[in-house]
PQR file of N, CA, C, O and H, with PARSE charges and radii, in Angstrom:
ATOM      1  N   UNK A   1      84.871  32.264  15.729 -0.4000 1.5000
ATOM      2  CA  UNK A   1      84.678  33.463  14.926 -0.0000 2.0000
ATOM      3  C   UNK A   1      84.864  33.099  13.457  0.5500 1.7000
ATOM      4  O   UNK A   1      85.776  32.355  13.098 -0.5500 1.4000
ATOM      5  N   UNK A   2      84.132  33.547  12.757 -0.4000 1.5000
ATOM      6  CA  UNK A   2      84.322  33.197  11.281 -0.0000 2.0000
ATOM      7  C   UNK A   2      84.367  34.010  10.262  0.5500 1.7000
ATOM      8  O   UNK A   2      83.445  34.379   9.536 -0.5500 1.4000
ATOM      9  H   UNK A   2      83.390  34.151  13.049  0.4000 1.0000
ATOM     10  N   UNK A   3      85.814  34.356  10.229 -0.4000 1.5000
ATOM     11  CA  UNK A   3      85.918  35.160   9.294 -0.0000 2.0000
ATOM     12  C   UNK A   3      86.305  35.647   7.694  0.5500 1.7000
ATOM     13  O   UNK A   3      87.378  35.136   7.375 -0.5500 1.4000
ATOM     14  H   UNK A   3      86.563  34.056  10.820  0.4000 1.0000
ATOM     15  N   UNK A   4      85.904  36.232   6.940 -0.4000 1.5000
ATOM     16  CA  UNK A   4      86.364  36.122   5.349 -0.0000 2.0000
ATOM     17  C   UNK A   4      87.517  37.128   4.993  0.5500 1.7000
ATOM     18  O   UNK A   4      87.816  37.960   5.849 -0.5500 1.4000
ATOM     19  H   UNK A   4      85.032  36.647   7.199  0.4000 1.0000
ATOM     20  N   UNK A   5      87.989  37.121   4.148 -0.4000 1.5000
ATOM     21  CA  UNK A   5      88.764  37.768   3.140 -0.0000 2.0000
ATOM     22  C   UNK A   5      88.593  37.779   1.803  0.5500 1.7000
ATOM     23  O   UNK A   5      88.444  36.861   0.996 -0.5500 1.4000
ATOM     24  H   UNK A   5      87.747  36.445   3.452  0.4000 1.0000
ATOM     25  N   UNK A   6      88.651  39.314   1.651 -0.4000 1.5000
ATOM     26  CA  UNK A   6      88.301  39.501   0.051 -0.0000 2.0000
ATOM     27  C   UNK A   6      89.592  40.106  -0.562  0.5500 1.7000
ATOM     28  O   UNK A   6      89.862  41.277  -0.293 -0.5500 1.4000
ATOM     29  H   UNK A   6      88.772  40.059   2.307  0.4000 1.0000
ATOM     30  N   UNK A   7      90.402  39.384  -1.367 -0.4000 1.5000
ATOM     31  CA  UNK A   7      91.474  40.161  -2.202 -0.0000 2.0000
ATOM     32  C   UNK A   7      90.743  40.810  -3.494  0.5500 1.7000
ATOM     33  O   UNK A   7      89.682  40.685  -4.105 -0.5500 1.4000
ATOM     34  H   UNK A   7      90.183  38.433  -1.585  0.4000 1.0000
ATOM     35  N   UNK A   8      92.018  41.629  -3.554 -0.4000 1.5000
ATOM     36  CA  UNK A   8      91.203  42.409  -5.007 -0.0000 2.0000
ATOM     37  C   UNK A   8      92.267  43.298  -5.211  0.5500 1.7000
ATOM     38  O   UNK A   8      93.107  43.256  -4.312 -0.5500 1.4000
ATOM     39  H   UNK A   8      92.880  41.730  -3.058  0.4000 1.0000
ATOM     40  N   UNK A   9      92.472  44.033  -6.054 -0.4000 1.5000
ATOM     41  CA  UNK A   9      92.836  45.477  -6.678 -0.0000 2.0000
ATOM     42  C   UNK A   9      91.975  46.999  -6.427  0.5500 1.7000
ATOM     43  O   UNK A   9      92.400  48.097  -6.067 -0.5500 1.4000
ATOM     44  H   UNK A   9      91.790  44.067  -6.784  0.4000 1.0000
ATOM     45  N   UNK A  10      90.366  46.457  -6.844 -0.4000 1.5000
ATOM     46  CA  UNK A  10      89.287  47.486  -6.664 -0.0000 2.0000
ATOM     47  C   UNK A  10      89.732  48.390  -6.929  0.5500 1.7000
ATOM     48  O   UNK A  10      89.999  49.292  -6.136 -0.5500 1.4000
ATOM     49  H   UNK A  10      90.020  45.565  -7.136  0.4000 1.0000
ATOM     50  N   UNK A  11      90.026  48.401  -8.643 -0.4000 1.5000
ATOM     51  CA  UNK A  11      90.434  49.747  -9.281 -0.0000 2.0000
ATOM     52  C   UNK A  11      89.309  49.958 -10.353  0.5500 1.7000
ATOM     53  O   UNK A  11      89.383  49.509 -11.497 -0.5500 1.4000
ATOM     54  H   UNK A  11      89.809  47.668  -9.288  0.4000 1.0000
ATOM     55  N   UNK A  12      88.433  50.569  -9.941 -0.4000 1.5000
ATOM     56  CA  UNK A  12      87.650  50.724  -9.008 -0.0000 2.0000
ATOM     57  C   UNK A  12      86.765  49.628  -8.127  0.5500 1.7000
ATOM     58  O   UNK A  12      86.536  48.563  -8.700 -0.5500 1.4000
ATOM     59  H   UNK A  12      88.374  50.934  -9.012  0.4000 1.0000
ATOM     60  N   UNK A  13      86.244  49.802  -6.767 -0.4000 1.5000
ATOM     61  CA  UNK A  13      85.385  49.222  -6.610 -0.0000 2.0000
ATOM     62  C   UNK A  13      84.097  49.256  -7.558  0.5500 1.7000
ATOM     63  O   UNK A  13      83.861  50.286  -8.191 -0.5500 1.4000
ATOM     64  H   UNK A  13      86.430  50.667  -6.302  0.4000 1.0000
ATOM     65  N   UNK A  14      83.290  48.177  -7.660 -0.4000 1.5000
ATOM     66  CA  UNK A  14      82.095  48.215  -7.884 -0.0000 2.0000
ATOM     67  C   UNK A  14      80.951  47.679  -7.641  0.5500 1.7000
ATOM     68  O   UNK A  14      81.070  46.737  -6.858 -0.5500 1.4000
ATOM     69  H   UNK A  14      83.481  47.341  -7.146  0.4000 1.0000
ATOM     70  N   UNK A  15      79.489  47.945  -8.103 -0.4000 1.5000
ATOM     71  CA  UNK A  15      78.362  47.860  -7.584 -0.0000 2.0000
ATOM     72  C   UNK A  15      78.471  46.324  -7.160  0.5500 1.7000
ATOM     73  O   UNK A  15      77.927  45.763  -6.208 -0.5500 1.4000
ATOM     74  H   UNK A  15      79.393  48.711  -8.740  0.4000 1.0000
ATOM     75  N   UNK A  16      79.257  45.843  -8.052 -0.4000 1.5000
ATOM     76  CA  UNK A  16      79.368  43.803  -8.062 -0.0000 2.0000
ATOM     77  C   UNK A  16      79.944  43.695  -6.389  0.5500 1.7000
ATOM     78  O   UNK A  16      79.505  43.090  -5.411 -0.5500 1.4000
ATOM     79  H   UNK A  16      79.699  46.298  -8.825  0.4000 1.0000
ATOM     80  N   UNK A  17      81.190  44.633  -6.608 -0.4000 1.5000
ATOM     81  CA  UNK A  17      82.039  44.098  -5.390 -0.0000 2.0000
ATOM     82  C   UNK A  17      81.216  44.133  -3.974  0.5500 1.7000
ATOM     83  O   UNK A  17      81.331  43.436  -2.966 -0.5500 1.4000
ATOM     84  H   UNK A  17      81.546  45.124  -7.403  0.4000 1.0000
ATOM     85  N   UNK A  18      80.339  45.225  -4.296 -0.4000 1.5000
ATOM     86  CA  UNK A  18      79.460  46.048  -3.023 -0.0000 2.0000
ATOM     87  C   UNK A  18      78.818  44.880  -2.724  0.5500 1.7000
ATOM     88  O   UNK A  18      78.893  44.328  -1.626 -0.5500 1.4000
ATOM     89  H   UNK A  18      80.247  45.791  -5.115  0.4000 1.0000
ATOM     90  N   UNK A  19      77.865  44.276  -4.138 -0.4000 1.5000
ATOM     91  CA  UNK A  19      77.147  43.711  -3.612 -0.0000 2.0000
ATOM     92  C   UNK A  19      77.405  42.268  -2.763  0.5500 1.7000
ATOM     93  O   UNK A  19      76.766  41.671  -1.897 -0.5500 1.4000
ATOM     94  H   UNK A  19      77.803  44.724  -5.030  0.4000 1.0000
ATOM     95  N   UNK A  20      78.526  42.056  -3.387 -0.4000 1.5000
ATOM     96  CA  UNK A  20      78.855  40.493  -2.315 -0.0000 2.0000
ATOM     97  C   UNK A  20      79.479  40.570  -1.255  0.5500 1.7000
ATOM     98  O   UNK A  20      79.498  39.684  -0.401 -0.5500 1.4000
ATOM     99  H   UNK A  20      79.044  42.541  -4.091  0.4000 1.0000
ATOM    100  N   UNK A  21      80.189  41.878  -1.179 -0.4000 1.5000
ATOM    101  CA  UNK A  21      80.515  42.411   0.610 -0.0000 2.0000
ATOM    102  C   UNK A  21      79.028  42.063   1.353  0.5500 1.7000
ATOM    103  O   UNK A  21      78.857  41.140   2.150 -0.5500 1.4000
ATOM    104  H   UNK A  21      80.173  42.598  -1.873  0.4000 1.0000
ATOM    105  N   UNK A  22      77.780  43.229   0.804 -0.4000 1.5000
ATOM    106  CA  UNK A  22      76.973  43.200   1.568 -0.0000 2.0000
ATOM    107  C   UNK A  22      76.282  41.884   1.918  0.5500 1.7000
ATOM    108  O   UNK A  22      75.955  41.634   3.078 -0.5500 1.4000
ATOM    109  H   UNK A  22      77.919  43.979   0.157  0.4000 1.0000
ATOM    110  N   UNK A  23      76.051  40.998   0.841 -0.4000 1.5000
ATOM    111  CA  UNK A  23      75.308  39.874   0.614 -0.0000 2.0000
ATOM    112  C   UNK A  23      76.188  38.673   2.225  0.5500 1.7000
ATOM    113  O   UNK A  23      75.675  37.849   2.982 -0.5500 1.4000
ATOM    114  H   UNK A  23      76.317  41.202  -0.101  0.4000 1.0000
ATOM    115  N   UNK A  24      77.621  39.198   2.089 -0.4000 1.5000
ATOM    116  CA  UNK A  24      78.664  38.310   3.112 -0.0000 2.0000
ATOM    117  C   UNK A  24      78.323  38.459   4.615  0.5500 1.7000
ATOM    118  O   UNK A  24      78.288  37.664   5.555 -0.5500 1.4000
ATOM    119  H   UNK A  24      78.037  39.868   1.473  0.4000 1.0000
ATOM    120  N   UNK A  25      78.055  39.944   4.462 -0.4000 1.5000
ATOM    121  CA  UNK A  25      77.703  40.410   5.965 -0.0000 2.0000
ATOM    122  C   UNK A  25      77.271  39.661   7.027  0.5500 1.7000
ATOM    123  O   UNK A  25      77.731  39.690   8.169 -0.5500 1.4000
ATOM    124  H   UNK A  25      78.083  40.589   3.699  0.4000 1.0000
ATOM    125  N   UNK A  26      76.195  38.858   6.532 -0.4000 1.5000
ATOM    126  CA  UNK A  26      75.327  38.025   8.009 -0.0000 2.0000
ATOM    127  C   UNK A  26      76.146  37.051   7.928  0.5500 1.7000
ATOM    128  O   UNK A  26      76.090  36.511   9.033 -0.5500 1.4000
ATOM    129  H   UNK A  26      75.822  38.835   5.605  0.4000 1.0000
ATOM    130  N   UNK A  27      77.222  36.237   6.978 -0.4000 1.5000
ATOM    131  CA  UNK A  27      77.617  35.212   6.799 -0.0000 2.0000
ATOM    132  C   UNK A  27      78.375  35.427   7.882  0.5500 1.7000
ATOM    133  O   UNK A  27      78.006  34.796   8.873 -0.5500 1.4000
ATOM    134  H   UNK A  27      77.267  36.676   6.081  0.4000 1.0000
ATOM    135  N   UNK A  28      79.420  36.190   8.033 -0.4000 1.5000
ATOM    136  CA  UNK A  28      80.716  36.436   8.975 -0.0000 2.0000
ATOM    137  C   UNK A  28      80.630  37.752  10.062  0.5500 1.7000
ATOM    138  O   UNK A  28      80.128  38.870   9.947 -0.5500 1.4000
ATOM    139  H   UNK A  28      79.720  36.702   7.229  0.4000 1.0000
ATOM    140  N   UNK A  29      81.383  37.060  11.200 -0.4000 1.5000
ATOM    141  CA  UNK A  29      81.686  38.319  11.803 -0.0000 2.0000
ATOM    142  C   UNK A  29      82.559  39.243  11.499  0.5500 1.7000
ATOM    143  O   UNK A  29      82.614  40.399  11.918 -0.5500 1.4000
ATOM    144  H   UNK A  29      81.791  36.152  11.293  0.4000 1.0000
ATOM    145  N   UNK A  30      83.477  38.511  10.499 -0.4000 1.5000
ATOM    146  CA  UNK A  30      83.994  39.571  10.440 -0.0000 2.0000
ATOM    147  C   UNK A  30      84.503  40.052   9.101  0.5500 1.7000
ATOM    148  O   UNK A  30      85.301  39.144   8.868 -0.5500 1.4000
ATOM    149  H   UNK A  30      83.432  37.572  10.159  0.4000 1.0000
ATOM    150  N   UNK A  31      84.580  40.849   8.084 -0.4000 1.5000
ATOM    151  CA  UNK A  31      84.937  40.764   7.051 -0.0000 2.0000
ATOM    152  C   UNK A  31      86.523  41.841   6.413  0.5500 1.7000
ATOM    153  O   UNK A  31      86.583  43.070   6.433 -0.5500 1.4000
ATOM    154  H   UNK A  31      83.932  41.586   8.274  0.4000 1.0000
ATOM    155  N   UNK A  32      87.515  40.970   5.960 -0.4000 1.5000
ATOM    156  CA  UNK A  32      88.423  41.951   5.479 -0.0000 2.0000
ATOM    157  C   UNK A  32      88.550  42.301   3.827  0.5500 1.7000
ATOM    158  O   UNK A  32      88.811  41.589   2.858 -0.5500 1.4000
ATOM    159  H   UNK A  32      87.467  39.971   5.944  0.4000 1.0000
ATOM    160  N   UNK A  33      88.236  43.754   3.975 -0.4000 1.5000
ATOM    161  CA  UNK A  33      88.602  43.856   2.316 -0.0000 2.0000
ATOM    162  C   UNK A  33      90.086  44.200   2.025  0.5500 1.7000
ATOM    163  O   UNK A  33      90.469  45.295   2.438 -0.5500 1.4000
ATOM    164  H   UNK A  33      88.023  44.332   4.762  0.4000 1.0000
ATOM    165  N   UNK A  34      91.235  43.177   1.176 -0.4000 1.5000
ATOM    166  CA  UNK A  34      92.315  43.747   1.066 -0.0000 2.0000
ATOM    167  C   UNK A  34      92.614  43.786   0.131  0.5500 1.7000
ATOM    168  O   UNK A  34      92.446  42.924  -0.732 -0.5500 1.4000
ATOM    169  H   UNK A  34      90.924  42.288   0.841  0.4000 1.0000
ATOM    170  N   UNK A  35      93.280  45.066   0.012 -0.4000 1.5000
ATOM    171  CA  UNK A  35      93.528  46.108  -1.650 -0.0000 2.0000
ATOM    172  C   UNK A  35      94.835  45.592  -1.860  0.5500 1.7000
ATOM    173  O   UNK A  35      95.636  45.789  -0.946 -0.5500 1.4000
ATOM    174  H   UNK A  35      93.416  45.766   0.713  0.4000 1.0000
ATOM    175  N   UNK A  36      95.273  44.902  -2.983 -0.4000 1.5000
ATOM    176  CA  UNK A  36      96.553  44.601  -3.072 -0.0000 2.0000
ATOM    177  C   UNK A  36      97.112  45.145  -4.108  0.5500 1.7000
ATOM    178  O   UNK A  36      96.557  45.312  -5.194 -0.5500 1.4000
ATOM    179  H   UNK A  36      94.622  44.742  -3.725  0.4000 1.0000
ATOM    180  N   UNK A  37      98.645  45.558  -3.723 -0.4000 1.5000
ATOM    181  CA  UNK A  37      99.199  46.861  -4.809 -0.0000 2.0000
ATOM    182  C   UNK A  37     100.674  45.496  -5.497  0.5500 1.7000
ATOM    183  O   UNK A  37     101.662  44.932  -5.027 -0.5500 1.4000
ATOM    184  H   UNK A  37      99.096  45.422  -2.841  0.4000 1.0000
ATOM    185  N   UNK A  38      99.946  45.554  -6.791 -0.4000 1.5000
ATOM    186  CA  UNK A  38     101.297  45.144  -7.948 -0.0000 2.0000
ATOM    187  C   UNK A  38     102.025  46.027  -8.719  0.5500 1.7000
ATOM    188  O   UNK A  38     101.633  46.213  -9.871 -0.5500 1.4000
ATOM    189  H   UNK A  38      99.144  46.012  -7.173  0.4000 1.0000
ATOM    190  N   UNK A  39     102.854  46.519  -8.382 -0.4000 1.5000
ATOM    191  CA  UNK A  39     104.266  47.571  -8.910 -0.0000 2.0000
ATOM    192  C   UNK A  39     104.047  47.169 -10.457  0.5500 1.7000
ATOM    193  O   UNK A  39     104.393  47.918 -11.371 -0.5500 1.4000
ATOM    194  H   UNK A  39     103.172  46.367  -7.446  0.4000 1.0000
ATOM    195  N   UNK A  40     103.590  46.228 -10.611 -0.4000 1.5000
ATOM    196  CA  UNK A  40     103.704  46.286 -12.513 -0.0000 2.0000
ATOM    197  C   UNK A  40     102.246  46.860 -13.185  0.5500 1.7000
ATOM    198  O   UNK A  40     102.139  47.215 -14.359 -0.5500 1.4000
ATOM    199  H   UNK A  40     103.308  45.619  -9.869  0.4000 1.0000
ATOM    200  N   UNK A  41     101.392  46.869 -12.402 -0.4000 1.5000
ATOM    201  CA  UNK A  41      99.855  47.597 -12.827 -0.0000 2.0000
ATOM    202  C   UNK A  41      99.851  49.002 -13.002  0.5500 1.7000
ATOM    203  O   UNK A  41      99.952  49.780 -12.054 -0.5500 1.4000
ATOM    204  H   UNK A  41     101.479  46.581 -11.449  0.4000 1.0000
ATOM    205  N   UNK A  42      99.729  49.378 -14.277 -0.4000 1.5000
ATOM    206  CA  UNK A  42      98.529  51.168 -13.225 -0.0000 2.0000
ATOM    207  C   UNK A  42      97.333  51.052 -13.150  0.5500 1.7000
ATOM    208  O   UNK A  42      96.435  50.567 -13.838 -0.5500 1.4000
ATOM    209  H   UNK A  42      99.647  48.746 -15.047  0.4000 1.0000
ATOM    210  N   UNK A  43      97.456  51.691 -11.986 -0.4000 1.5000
ATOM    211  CA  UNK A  43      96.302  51.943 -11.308 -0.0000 2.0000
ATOM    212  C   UNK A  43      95.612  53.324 -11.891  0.5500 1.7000
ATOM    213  O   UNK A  43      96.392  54.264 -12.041 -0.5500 1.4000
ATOM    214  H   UNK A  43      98.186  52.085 -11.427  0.4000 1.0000
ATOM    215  N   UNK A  44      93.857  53.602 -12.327 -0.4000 1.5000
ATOM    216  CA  UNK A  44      92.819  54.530 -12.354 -0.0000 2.0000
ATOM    217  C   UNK A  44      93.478  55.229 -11.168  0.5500 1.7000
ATOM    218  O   UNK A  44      94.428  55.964 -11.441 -0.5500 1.4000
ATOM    219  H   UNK A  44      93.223  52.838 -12.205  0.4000 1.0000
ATOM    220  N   UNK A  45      93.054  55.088  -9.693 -0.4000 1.5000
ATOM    221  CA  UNK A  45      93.243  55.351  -8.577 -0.0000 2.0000
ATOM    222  C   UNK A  45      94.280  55.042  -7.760  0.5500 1.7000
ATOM    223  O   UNK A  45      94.843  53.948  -7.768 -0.5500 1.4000
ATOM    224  H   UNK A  45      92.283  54.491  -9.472  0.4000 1.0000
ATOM    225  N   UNK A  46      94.649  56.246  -6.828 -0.4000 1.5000
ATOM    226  CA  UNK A  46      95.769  55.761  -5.992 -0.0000 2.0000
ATOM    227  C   UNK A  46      95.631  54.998  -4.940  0.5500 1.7000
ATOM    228  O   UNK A  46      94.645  55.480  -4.382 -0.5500 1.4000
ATOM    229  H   UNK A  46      94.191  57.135  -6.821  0.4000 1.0000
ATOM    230  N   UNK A  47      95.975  54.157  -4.345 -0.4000 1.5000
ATOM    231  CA  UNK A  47      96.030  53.310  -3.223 -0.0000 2.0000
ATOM    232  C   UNK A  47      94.931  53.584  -1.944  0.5500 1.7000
ATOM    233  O   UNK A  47      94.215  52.839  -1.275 -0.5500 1.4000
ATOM    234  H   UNK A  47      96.776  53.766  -4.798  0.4000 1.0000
ATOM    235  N   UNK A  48      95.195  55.126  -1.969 -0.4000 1.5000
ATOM    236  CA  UNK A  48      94.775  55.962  -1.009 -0.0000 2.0000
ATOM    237  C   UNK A  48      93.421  56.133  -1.323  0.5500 1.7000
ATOM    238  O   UNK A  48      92.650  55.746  -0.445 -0.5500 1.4000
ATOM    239  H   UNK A  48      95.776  55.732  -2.512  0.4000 1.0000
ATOM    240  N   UNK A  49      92.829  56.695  -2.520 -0.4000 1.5000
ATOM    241  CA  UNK A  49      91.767  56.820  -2.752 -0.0000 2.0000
ATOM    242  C   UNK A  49      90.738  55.433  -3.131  0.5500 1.7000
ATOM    243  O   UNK A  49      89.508  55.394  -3.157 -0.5500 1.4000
ATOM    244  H   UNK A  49      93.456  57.010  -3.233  0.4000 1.0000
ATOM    245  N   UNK A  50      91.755  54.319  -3.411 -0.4000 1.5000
ATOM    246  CA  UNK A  50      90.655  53.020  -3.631 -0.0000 2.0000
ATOM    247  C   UNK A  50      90.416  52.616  -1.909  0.5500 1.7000
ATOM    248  O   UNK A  50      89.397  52.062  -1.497 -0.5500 1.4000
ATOM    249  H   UNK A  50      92.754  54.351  -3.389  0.4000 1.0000
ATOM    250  N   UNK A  51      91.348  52.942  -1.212 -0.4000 1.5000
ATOM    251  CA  UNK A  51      90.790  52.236   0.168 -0.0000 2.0000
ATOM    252  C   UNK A  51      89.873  53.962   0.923  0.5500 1.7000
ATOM    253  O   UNK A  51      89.858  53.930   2.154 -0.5500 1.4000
ATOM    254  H   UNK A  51      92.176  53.392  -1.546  0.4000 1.0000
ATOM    255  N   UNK A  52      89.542  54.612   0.617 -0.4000 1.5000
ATOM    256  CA  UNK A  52      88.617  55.553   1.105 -0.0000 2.0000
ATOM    257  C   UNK A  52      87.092  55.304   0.135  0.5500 1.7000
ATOM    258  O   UNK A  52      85.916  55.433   0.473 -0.5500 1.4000
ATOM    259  H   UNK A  52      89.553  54.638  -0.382  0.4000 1.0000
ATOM    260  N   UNK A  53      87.601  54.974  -0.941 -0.4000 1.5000
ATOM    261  CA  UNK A  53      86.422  54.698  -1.857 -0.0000 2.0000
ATOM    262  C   UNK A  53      85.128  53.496  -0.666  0.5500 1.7000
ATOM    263  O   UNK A  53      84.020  53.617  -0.142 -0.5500 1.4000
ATOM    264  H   UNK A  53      88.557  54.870  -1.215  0.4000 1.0000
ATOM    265  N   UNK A  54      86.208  52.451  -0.777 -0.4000 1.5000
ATOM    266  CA  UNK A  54      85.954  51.249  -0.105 -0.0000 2.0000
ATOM    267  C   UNK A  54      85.246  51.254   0.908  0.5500 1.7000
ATOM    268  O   UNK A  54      84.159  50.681   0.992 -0.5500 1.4000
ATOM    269  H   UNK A  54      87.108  52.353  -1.203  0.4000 1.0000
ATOM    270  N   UNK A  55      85.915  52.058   1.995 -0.4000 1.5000
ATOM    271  CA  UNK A  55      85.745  52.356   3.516 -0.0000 2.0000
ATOM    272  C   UNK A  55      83.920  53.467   3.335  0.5500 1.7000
ATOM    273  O   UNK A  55      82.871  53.307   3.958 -0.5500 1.4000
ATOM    274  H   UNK A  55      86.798  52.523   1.926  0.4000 1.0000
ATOM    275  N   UNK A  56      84.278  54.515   2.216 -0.4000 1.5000
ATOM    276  CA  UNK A  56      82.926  55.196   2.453 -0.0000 2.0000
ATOM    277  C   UNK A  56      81.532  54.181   1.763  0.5500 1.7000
ATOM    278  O   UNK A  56      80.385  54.181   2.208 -0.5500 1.4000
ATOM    279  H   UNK A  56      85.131  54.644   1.709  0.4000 1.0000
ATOM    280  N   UNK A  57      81.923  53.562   0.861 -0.4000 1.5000
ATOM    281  CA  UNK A  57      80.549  52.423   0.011 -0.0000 2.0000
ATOM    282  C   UNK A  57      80.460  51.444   1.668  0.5500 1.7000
ATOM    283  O   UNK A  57      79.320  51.032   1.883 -0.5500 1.4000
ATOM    284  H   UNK A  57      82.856  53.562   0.500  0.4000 1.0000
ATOM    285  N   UNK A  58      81.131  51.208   2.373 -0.4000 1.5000
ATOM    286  CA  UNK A  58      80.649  50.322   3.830 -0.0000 2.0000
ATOM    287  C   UNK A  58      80.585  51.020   4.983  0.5500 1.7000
ATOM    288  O   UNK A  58      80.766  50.287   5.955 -0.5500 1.4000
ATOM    289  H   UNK A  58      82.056  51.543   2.199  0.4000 1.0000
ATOM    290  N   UNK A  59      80.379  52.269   5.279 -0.4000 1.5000
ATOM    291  CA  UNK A  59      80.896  52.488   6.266 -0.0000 2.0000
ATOM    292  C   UNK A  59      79.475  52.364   7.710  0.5500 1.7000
ATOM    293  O   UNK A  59      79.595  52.740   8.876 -0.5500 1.4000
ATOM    294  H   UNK A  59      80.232  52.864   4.489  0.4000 1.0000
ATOM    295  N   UNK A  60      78.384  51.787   7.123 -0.4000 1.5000
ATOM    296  CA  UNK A  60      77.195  51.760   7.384 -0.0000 2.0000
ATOM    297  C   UNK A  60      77.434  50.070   8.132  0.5500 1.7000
ATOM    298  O   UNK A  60      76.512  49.501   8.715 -0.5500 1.4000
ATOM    299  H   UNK A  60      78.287  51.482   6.176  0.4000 1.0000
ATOM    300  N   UNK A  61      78.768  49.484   7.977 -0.4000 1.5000
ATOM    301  CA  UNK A  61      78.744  47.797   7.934 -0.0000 2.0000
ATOM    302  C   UNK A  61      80.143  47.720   9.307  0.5500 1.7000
ATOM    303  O   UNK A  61      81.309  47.326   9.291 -0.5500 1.4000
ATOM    304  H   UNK A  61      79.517  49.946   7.503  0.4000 1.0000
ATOM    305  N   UNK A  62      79.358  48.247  10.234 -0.4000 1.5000
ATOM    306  CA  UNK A  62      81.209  48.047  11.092 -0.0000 2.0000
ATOM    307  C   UNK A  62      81.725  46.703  11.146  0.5500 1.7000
ATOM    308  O   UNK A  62      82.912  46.664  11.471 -0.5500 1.4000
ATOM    309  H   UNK A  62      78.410  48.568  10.247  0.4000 1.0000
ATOM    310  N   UNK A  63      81.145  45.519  10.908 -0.4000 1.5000
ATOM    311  CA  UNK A  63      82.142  44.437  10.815 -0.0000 2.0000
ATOM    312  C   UNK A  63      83.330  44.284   9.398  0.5500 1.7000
ATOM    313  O   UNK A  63      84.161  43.443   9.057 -0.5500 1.4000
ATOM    314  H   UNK A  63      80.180  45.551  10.644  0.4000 1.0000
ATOM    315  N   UNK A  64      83.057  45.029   9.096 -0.4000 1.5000
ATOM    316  CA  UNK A  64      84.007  45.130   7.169 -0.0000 2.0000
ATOM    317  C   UNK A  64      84.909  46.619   7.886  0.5500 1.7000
ATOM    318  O   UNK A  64      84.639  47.690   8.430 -0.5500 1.4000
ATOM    319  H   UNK A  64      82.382  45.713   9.374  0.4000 1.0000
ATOM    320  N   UNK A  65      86.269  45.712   7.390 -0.4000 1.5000
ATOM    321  CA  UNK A  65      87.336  46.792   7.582 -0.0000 2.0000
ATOM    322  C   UNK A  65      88.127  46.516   6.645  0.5500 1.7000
ATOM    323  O   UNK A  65      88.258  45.342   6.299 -0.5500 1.4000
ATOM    324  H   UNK A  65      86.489  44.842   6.948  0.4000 1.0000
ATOM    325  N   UNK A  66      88.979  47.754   5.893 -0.4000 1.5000
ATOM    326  CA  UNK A  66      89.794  47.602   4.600 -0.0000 2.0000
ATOM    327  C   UNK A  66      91.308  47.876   5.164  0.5500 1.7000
ATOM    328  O   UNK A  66      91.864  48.700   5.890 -0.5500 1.4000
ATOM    329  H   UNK A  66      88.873  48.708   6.174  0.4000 1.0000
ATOM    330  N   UNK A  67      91.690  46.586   4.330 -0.4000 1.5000
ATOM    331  CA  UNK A  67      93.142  46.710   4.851 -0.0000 2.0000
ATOM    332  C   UNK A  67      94.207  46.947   3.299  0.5500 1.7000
ATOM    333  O   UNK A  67      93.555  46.998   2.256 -0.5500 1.4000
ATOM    334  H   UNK A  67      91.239  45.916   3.739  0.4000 1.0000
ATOM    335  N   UNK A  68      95.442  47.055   3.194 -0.4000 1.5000
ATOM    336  CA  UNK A  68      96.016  47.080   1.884 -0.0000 2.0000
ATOM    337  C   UNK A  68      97.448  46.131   2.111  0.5500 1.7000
ATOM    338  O   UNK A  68      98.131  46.086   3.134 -0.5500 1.4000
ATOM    339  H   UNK A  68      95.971  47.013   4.042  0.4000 1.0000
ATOM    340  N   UNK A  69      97.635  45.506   1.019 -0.4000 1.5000
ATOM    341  CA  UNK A  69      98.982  44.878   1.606 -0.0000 2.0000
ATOM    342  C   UNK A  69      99.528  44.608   0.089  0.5500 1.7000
ATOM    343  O   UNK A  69      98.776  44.700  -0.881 -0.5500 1.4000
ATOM    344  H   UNK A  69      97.080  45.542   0.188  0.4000 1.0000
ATOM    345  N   UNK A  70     100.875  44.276  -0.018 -0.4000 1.5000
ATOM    346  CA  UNK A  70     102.050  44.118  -0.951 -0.0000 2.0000
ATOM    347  C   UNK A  70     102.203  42.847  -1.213  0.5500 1.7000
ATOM    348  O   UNK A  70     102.066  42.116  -0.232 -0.5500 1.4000
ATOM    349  H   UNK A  70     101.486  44.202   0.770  0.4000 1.0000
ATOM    350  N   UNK A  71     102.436  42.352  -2.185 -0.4000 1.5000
ATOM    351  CA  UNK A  71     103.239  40.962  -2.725 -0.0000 2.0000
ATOM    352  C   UNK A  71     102.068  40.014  -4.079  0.5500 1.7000
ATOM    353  O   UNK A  71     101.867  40.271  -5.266 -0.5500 1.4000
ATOM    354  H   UNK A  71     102.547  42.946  -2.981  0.4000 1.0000
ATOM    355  N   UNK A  72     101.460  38.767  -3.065 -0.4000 1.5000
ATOM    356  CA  UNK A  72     100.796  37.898  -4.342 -0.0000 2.0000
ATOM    357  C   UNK A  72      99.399  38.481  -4.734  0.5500 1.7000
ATOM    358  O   UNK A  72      98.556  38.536  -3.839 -0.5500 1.4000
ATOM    359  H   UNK A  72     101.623  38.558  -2.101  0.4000 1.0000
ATOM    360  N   UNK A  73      99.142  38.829  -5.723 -0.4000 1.5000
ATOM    361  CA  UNK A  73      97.629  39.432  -5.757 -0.0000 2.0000
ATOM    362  C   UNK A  73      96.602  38.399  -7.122  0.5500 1.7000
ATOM    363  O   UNK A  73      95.420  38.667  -7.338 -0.5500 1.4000
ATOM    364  H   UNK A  73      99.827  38.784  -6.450  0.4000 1.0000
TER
END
């Protein structure tokens, strides 16, 4: 199985980010987008709304699932 990971912030996502998710698609089965939260940033958007942002720009792509996680970003 071959799978990718995309770190990021995606405050906001954009058309860029979209496009190399989509462009990844045939590459992998499987793709993770993960939103990573740094306590010293602000964020445009809350946590909540960058990973719904995320989830609705793919939701046409069921191998891409958004995950969020804490620490090195």
């Amino acid at each position: 199985m071959r799978k990718a990971v995309f770190p990021g912030s995606f405050d906001p996502i954009t058309l860029g980010h979209v496009d190399i998710i989509k462009r990844s698609v045939p590459l992998f089965d499987e793709i993770v987008v993960a939103i990573g939260v740094n306590a010293q940033k602000n964020y445009m958007f809350s946590l909540e709304e960058r990973k719904q942002f995320i989830e609705e720009s793919l939701k046409d792509f069921p191998t891409v699932s958004v995950i969020t996680y804490e620490g090195l970003t």
